[in-house]
VMD Tcl script that builds the backbone (N, CA, C; Angstrom):
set m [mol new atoms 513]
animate dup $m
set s [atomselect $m all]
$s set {name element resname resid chain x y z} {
  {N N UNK 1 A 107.399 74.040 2.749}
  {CA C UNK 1 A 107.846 72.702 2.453}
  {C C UNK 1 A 109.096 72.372 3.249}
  {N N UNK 2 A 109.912 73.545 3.128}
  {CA C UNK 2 A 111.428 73.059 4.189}
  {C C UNK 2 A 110.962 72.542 5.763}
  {N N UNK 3 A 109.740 73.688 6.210}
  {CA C UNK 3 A 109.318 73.565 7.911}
  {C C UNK 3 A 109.172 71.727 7.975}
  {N N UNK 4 A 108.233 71.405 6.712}
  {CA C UNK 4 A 107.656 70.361 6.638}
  {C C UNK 4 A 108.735 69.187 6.809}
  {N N UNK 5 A 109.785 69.132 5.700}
  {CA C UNK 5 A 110.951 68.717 5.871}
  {C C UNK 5 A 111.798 68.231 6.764}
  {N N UNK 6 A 111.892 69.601 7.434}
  {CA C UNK 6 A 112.265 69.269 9.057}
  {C C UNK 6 A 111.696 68.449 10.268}
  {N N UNK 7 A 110.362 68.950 9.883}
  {CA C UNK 7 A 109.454 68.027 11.166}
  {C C UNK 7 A 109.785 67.027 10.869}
  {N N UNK 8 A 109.425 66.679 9.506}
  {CA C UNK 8 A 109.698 64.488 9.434}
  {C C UNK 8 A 110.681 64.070 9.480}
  {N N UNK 9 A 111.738 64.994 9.421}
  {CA C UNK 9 A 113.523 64.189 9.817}
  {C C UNK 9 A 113.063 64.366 11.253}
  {N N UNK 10 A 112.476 64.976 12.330}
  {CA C UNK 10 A 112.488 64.920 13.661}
  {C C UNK 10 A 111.815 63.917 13.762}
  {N N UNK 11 A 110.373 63.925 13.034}
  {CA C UNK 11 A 109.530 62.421 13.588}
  {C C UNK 11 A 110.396 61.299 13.183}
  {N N UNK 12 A 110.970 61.691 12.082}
  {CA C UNK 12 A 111.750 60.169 11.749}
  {C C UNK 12 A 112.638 60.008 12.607}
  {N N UNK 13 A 113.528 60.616 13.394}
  {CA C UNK 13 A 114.159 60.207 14.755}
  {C C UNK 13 A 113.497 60.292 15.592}
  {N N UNK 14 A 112.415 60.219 15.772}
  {CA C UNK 14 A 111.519 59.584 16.961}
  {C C UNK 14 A 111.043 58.624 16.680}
  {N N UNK 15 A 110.132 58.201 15.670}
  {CA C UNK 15 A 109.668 57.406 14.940}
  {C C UNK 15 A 110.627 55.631 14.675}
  {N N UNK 16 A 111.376 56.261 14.886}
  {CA C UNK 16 A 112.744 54.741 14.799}
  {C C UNK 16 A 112.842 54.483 15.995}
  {N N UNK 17 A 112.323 55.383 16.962}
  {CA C UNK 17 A 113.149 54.970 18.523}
  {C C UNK 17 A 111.968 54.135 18.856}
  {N N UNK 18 A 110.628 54.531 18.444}
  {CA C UNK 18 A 109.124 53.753 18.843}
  {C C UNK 18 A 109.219 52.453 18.078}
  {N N UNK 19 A 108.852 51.332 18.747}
  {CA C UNK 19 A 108.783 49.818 18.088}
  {C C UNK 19 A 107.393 49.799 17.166}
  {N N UNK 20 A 107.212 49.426 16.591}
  {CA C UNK 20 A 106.136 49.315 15.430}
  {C C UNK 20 A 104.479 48.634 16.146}
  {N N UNK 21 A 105.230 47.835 17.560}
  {CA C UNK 21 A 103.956 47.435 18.218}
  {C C UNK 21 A 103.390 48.506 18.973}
  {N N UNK 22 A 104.156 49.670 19.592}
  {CA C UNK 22 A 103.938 50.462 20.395}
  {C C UNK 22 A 103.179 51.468 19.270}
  {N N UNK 23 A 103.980 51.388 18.139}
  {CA C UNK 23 A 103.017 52.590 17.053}
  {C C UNK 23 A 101.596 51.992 17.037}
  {N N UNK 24 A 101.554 50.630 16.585}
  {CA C UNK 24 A 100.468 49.995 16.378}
  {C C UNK 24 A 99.403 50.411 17.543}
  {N N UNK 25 A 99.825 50.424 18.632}
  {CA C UNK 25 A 99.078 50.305 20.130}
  {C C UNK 25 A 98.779 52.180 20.021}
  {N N UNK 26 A 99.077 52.599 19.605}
  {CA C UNK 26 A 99.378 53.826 19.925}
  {C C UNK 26 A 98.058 54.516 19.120}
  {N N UNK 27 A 98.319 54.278 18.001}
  {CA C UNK 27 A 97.671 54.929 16.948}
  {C C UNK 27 A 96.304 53.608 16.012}
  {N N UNK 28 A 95.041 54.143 16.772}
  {CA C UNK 28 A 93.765 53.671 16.090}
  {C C UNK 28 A 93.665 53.986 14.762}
  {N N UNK 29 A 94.211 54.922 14.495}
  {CA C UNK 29 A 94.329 55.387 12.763}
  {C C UNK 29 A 94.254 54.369 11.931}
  {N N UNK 30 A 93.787 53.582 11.064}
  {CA C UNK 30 A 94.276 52.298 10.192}
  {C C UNK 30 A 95.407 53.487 9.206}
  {N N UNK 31 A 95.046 54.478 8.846}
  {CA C UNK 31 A 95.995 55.148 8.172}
  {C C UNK 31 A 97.160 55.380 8.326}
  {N N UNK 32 A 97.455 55.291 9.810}
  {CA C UNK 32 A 98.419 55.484 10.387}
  {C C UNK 32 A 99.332 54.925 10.457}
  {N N UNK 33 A 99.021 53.239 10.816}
  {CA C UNK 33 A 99.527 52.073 11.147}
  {C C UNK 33 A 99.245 51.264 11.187}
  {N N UNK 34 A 99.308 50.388 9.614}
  {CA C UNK 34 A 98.473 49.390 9.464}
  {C C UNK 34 A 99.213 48.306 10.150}
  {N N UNK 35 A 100.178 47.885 10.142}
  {CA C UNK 35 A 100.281 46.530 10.694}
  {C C UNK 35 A 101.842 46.508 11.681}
  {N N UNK 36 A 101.641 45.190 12.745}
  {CA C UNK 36 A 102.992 45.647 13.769}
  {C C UNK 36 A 104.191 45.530 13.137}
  {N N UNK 37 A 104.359 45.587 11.939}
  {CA C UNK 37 A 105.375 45.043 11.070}
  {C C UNK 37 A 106.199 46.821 10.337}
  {N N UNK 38 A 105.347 47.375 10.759}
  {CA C UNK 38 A 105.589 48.692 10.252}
  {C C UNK 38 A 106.915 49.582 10.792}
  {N N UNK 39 A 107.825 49.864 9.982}
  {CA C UNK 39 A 108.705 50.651 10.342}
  {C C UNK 39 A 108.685 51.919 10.636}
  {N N UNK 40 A 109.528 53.024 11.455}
  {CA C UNK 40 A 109.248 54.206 11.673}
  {C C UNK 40 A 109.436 54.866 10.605}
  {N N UNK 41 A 110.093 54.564 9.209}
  {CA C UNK 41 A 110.431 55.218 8.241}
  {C C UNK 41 A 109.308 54.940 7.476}
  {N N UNK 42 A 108.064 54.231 7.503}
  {CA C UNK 42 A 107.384 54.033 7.078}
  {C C UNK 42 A 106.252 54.381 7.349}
  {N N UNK 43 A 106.204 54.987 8.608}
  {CA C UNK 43 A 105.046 55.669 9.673}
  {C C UNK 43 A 105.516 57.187 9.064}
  {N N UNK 44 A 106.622 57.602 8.905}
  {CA C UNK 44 A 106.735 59.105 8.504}
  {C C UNK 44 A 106.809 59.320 6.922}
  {N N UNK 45 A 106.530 58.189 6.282}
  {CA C UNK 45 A 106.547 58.315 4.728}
  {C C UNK 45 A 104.407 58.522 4.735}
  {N N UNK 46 A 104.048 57.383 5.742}
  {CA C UNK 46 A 102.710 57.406 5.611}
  {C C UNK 46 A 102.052 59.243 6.348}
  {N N UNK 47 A 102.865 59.610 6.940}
  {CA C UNK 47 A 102.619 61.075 7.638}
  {C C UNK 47 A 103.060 62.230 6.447}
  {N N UNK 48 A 104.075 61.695 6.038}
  {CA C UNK 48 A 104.228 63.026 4.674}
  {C C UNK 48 A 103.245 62.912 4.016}
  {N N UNK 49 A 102.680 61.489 3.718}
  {CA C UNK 49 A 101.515 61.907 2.014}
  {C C UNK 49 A 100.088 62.275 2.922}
  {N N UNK 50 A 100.224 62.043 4.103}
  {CA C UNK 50 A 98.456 62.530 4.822}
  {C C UNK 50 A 99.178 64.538 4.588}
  {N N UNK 51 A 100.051 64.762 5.387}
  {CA C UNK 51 A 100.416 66.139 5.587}
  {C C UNK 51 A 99.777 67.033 3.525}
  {N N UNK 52 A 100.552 66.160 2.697}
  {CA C UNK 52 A 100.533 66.704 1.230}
  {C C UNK 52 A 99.339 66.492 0.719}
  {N N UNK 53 A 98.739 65.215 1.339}
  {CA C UNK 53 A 97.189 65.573 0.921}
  {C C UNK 53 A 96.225 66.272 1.636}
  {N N UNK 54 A 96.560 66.552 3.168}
  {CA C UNK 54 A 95.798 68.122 3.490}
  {C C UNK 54 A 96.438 69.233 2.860}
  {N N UNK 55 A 97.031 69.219 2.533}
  {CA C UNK 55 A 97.521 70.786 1.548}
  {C C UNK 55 A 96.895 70.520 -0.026}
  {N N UNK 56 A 96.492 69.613 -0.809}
  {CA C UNK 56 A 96.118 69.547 -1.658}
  {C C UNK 56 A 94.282 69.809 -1.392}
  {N N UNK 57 A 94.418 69.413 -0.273}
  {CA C UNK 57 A 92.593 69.254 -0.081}
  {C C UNK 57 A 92.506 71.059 0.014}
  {N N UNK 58 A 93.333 71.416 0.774}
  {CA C UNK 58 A 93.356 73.212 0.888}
  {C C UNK 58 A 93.582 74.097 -0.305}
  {N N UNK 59 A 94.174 73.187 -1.144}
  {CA C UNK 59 A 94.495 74.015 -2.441}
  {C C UNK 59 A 92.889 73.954 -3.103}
  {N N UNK 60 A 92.467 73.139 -3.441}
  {CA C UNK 60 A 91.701 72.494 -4.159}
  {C C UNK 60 A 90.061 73.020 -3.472}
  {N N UNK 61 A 90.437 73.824 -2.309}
  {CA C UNK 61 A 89.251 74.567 -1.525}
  {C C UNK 61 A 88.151 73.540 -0.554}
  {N N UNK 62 A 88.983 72.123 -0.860}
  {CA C UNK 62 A 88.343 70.928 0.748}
  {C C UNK 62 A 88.687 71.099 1.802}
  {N N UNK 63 A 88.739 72.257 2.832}
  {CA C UNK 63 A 88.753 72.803 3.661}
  {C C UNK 63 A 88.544 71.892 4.567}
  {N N UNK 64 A 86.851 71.056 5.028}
  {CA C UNK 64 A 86.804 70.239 5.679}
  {C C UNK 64 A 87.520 69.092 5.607}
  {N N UNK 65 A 87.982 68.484 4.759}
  {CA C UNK 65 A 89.059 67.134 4.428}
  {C C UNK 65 A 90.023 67.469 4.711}
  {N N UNK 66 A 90.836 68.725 4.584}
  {CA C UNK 66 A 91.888 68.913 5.186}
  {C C UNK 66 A 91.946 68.647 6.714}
  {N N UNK 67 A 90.775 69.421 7.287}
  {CA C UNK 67 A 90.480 69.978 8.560}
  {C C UNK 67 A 90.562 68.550 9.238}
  {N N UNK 68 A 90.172 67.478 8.476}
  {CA C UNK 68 A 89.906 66.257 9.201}
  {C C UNK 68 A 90.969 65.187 9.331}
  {N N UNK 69 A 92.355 65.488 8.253}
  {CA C UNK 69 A 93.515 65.337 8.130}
  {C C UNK 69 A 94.333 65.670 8.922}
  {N N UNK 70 A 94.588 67.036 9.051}
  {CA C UNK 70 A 95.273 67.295 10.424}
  {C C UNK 70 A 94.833 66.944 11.984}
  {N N UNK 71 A 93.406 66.799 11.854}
  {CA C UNK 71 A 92.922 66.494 13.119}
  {C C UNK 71 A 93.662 65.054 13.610}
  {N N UNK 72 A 93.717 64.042 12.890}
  {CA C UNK 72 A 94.119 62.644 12.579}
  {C C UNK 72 A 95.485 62.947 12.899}
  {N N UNK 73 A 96.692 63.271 12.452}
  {CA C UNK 73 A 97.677 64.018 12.869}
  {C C UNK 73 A 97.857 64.635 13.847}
  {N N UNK 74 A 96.736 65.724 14.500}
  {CA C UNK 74 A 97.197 65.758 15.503}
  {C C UNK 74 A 96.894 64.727 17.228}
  {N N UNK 75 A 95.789 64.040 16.515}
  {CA C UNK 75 A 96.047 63.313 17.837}
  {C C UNK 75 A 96.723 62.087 17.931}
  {N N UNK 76 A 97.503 61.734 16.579}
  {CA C UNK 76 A 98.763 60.920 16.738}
  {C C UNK 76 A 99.758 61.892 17.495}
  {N N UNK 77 A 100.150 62.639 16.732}
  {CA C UNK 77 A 101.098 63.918 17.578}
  {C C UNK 77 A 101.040 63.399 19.224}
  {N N UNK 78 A 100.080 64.026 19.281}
  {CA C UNK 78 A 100.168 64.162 21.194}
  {C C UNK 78 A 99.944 62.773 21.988}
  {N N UNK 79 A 99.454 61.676 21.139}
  {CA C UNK 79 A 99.057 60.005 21.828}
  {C C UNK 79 A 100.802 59.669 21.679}
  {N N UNK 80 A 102.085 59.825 20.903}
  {CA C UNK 80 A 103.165 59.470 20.696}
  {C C UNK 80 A 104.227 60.680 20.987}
  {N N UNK 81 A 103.501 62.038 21.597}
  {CA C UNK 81 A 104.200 63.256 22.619}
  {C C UNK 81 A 104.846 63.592 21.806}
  {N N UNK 82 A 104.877 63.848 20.167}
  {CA C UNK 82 A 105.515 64.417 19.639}
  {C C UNK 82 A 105.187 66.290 19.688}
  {N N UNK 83 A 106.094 67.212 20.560}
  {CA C UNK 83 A 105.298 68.169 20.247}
  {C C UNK 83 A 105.519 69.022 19.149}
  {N N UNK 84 A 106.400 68.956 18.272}
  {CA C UNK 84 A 106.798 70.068 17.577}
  {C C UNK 84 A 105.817 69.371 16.068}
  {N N UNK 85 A 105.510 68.214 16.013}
  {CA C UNK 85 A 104.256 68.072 15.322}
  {C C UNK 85 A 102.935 68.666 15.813}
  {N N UNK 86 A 102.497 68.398 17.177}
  {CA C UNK 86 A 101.092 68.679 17.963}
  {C C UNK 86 A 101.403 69.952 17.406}
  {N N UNK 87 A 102.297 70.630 17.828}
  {CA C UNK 87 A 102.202 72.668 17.683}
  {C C UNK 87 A 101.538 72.821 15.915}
  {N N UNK 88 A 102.142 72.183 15.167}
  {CA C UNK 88 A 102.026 72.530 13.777}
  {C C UNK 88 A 100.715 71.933 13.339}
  {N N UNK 89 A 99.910 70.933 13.875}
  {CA C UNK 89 A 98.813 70.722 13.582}
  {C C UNK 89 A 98.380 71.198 14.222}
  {N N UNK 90 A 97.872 71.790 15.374}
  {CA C UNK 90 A 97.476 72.128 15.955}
  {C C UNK 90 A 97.377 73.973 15.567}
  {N N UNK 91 A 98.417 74.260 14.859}
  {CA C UNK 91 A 98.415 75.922 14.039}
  {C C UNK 91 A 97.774 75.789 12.819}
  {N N UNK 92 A 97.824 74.204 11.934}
  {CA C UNK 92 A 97.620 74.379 10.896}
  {C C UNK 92 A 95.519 74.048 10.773}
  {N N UNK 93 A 95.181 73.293 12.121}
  {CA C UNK 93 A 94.039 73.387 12.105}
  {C C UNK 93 A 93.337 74.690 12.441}
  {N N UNK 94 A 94.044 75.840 13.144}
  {CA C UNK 94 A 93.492 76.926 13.409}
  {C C UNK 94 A 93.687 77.846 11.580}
  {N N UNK 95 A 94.561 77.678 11.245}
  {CA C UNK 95 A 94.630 77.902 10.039}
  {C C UNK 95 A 93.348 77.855 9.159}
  {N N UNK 96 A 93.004 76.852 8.919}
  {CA C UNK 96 A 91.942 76.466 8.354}
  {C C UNK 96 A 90.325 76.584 9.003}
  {N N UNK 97 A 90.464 76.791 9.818}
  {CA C UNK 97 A 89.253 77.044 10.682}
  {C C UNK 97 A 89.262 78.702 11.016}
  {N N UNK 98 A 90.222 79.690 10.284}
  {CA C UNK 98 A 90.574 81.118 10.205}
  {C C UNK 98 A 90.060 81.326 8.386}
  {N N UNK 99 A 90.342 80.146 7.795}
  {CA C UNK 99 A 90.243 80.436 6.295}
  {C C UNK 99 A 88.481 80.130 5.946}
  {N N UNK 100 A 87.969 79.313 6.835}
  {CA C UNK 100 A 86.767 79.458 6.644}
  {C C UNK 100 A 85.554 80.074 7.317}
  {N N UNK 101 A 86.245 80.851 8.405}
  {CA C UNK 101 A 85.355 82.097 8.853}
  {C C UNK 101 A 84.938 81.844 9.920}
  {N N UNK 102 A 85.827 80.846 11.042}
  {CA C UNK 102 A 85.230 80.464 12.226}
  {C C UNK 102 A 86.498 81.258 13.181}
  {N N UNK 103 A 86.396 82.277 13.291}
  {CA C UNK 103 A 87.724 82.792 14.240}
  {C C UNK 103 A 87.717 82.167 15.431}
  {N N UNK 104 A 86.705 81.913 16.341}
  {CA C UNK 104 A 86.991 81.858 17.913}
  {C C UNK 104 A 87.513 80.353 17.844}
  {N N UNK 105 A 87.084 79.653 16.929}
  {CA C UNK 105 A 87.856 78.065 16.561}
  {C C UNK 105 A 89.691 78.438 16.339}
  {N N UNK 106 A 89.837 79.182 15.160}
  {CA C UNK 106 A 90.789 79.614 15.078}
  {C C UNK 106 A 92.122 80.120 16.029}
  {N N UNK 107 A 90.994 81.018 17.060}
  {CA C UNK 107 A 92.146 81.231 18.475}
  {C C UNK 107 A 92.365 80.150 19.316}
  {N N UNK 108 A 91.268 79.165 19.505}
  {CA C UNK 108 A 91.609 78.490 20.416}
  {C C UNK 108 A 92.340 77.126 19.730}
  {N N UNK 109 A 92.912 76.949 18.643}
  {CA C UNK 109 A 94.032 76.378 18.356}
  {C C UNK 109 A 95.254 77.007 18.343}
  {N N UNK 110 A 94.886 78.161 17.852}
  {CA C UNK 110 A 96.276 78.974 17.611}
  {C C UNK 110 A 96.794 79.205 19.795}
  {N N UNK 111 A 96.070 79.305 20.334}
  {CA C UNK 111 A 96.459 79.992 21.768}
  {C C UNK 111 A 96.687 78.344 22.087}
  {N N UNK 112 A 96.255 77.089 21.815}
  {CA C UNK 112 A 97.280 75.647 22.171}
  {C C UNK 112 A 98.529 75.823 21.255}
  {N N UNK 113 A 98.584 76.104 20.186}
  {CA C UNK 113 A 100.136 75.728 19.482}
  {C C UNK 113 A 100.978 76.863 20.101}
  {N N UNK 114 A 100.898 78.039 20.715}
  {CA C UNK 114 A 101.451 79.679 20.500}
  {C C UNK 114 A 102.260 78.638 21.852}
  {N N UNK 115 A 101.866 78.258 22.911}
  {CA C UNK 115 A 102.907 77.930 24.176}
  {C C UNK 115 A 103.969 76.589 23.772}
  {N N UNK 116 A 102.886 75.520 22.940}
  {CA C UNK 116 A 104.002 74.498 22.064}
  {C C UNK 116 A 104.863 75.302 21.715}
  {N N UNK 117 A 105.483 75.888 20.470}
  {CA C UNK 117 A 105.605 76.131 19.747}
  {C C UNK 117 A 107.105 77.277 20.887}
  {N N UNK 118 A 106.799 77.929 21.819}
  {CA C UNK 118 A 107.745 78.738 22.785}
  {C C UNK 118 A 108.493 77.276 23.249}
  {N N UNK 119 A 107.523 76.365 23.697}
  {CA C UNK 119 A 108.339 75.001 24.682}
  {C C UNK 119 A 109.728 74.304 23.843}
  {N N UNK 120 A 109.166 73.762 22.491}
  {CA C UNK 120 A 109.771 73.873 21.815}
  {C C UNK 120 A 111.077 74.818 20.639}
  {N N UNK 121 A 111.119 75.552 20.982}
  {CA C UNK 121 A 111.937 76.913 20.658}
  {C C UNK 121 A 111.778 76.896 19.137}
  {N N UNK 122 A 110.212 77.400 18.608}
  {CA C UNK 122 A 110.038 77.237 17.276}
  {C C UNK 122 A 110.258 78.676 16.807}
  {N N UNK 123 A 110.982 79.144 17.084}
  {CA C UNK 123 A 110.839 80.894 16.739}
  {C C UNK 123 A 109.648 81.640 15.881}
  {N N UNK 124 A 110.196 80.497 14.207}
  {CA C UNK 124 A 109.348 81.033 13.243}
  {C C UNK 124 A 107.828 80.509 13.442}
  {N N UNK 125 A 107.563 79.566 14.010}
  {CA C UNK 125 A 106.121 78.870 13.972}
  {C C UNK 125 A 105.482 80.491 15.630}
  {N N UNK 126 A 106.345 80.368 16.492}
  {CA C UNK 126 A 105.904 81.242 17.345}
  {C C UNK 126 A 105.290 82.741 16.308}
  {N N UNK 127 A 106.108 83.031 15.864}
  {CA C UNK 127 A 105.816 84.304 15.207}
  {C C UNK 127 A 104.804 84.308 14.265}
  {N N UNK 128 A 104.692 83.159 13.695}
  {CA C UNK 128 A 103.951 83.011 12.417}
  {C C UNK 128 A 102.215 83.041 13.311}
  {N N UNK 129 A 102.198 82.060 14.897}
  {CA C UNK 129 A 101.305 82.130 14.962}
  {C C UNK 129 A 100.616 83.271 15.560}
  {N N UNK 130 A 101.762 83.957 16.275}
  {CA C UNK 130 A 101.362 85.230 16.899}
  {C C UNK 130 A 100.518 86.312 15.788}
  {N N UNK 131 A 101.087 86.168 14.504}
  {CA C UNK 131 A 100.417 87.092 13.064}
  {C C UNK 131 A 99.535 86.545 13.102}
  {N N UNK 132 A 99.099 85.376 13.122}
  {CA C UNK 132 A 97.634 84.798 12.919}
  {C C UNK 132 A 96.341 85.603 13.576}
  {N N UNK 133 A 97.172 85.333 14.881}
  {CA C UNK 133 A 96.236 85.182 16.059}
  {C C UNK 133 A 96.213 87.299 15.634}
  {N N UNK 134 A 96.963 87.716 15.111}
  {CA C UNK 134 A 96.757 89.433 14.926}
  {C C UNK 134 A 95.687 89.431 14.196}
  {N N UNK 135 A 95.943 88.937 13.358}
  {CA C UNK 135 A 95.144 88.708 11.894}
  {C C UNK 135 A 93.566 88.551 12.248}
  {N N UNK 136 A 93.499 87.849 12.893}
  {CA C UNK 136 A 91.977 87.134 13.720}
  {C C UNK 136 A 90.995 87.969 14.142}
  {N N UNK 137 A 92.173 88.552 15.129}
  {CA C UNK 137 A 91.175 89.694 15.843}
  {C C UNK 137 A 91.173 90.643 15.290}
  {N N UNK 138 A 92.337 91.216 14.396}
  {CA C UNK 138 A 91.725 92.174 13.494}
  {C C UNK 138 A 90.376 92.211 12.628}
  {N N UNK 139 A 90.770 91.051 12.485}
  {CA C UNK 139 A 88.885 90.239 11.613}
  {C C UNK 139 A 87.482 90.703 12.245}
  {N N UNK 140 A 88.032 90.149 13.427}
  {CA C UNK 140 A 86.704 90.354 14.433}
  {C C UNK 140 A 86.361 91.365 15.058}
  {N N UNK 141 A 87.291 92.531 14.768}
  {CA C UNK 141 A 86.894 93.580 15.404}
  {C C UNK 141 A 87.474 94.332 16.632}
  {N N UNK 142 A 88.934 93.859 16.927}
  {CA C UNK 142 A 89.240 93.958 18.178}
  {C C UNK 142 A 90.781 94.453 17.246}
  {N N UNK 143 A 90.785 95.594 17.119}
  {CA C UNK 143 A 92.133 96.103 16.767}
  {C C UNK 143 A 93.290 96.353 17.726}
  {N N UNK 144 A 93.433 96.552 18.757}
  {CA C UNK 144 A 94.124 96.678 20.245}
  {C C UNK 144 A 94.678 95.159 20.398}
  {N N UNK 145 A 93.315 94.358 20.862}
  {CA C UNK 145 A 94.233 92.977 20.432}
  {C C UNK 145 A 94.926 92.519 19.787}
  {N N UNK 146 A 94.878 92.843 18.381}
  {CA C UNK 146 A 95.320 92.476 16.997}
  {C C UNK 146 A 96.747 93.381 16.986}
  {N N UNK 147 A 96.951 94.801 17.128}
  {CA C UNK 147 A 97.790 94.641 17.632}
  {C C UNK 147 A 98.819 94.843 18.227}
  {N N UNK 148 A 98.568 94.287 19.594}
  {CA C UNK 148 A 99.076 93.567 20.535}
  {C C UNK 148 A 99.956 92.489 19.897}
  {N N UNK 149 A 99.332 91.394 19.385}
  {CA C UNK 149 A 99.321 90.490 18.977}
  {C C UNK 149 A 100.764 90.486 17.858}
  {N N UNK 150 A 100.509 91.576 16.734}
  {CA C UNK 150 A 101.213 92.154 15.973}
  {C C UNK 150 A 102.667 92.602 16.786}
  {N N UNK 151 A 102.730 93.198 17.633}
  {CA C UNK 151 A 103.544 93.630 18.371}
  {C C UNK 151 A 104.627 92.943 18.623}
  {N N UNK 152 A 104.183 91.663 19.485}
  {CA C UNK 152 A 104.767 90.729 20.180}
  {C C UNK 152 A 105.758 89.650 18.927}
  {N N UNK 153 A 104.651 89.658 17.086}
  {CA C UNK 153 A 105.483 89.124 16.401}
  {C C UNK 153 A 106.630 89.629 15.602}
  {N N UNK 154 A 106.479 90.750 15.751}
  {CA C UNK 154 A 107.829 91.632 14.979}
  {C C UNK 154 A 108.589 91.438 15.530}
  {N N UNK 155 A 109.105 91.840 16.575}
  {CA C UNK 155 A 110.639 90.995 17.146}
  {C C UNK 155 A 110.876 89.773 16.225}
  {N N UNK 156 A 110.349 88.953 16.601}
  {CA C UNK 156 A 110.400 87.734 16.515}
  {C C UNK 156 A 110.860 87.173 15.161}
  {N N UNK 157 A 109.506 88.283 14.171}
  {CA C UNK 157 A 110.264 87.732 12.971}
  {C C UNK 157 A 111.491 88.281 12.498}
  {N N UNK 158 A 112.136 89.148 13.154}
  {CA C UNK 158 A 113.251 90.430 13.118}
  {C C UNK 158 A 114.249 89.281 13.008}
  {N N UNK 159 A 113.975 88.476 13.881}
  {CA C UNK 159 A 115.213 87.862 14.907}
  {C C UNK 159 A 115.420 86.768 14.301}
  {N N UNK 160 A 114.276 86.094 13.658}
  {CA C UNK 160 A 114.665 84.634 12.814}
  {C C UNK 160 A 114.567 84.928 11.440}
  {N N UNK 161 A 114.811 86.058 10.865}
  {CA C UNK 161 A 114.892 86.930 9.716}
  {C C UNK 161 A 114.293 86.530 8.979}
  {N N UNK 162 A 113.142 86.482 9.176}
  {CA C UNK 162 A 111.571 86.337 8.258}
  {C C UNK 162 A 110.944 87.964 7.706}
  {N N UNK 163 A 111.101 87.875 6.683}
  {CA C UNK 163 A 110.574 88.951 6.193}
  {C C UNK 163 A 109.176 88.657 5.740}
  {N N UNK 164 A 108.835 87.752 4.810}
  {CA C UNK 164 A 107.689 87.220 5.054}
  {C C UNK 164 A 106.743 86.768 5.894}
  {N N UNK 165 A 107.199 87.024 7.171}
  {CA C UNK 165 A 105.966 87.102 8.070}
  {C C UNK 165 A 105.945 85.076 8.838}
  {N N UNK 166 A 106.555 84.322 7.585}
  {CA C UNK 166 A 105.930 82.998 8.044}
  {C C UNK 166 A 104.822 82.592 7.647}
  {N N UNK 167 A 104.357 83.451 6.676}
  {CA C UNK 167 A 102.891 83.239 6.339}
  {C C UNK 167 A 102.763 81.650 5.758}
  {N N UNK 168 A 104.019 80.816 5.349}
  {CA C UNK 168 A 103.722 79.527 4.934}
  {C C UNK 168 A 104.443 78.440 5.598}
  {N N UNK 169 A 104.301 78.652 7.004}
  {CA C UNK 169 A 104.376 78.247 7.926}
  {C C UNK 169 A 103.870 77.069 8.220}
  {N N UNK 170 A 104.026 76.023 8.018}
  {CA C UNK 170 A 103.526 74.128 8.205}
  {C C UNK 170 A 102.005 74.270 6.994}
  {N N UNK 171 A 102.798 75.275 5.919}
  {CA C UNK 171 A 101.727 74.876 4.989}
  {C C UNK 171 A 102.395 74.781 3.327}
}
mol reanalyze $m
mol bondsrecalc $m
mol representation Tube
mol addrep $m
């Protein structure tokens, strides 16, 4: 919830700098942005309750509704270049596409957010996704990869003093 926190005080200083016509132009979403009248504080109030209702759809075991939530999110993310959102939807759709048994879906979100996520100097989202991506291939059968994978996140979480791993990481 804090990661979460943070992102929308960042979108919300981005979000104020974008004019409400440019959001409008920007984002096909009607969810997104209903009208040019819309404020940026109002574009990231409408982004917190989509974010809390893919975590409710995940609680609640709607996996696909979530899945289709963040998707929506993330291609606002990257149409308005926000990246430290793109990275987190973009981890949190591999997330969910790891929770329902599709790994190679899984890596190839997690291996787009893993370079976001360095560009941006996300330490804990880096690490969190590097465990994922361990996690994965441990799944699948590839222990060397896994870890590898493992390897590369221990530092990491050493260093941004995560003992928990990050496991609730933009969730």
């Amino acid at each position: 919830m804090q990661r979460a926190s943070k992102l929308i005080g960042s979108l919300l200083a981005v979000g104020i700098c974008l004019s409400p016509v440019a959001i409008t132009t920007l984002v096909a979403q009607p969810s997104l942005a209903q009208s040019q009248a819309e404020t940026g504080e109002t574009l990231v109030r409408k982004i917190e309750q989509l974010i809390q209702q893919a975590r409710q759809y995940e609680q609640q075991g709607k996996p696909l509704q979530a899945l289709e939530i963040w998707q929506q999110l993330l291609a606002f993310a990257q149409q308005v270049k926000i990246r430290q959102l793109e990275a987190a939807m973009l981890y949190s759709i591999g997330f969910v596409y790891s929770n329902i048994g599709q790994p190679q879906e899984a890596l190839e979100y997690y291996n787009q957010a893993l370079p976001i996520m360095r560009e941006v100097n996300d330490r804990r989202g880096e690490a969190t996704t590097l465990n994922n991506m361990g996690g994965v291939y441990s799944i699948i059968g590839q222990p060397q990869q896994a870890l590898n994978y493992f390897n590369q996140a221990l530092p990491i979480q050493r260093e941004a003093n995560d003992r928990g791993g990050g496991s609730n990481y933009a969730q």
